[in-house]
LUMTOR-941340 format. One line per 5 residues: number of its first residue (from 1); their letters; for each residue y, x, z of C-alpha. Coordinates in steps of 0.02 Angstrom, whole numbers. Layout:
! LUMTOR-941340
NUM) a) Y,X,Z ~ ... .
END
This chain:
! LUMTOR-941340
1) xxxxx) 1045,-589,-64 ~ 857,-590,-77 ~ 765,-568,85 ~ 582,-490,116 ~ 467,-435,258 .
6) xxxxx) 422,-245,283 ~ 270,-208,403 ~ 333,-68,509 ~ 372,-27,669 ~ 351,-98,847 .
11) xxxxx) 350,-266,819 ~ 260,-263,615 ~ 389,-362,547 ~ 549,-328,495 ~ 690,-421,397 .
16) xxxxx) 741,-325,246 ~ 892,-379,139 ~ 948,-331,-48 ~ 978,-393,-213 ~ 841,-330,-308 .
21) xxxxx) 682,-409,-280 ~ 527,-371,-380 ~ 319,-376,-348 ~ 253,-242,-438 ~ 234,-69,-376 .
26) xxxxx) 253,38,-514 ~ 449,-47,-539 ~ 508,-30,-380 ~ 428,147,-378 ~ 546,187,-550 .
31) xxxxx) 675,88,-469 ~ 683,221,-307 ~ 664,350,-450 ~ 816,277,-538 ~ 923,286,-363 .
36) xxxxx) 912,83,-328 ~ 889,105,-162 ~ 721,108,-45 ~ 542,73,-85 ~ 432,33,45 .
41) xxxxx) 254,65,-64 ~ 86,137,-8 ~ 62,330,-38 ~ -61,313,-179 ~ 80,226,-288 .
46) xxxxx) 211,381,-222 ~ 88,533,-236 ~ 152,618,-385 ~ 338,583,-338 ~ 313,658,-183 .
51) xxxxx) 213,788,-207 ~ 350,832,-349 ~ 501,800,-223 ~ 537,652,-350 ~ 543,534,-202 .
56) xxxxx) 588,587,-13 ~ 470,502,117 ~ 576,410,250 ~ 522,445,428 ~ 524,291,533 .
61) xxxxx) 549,266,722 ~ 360,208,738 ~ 219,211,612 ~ 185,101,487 ~ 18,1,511 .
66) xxxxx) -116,112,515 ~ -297,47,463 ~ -259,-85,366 ~ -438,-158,301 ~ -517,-211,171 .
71) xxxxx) -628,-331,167 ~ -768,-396,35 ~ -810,-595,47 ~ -954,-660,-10 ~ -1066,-826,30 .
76) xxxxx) -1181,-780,195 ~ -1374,-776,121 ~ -1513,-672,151 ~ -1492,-625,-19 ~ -1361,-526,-105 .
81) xxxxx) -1359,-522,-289 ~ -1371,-344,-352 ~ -1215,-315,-456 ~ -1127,-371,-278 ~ -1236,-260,-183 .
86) xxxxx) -1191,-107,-304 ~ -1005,-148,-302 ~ -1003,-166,-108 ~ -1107,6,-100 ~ -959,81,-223 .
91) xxxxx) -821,34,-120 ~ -869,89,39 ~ -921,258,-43 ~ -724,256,-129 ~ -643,206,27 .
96) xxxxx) -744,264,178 ~ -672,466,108 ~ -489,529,152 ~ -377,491,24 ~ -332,654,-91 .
101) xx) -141,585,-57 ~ -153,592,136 .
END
């Protein structure tokens, strides 16, 4: 028996146990699909399914973690090369919007 970590609930972590264990989203998505049991995967992996009634959302006893960030790295510097600055600019334009899956 394989066990895992979901982030969930009112402590963030909880033990998980099964006998498939795989780290790729799109598998464990066809694997739910397939009836293999329950797939803990962000909504942007799911949309389709659900929005089809594919997949049935679960609803949990407390959320999962809300605002989870992202975060760009770079090197501190007064100067920030421009194919940086344009991707940074790009992201925060993709990700700053509501998601068309929430």
């Amino acid at each position: 028996m394989n066990r895992s970590y979901w982030k969930f609930g009112k402590h963030g972590e909880n033990n998980v146990y099964g006998s498939f264990t795989v780290n790729n989203g799109e598998i464990l998505r066809n694997a739910a699909m397939m009836g293999q049991g329950i797939a803990y995967l962000p909504k942007f992996l799911l949309n389709q399914e659900l929005v089809n009634k594919q997949l049935i959302p679960l609803n949990l006893n407390h959320p999962t973690i809300q605002n989870a960030g992202l975060y760009i790295m770079y090197p501190p510097s007064d100067y920030v090369p421009l194919k940086s600055r344009v991707m940074i600019d790009y992201l925060v334009q993709q990700f700053s919007q509501k998601a068309s899956w929430d």
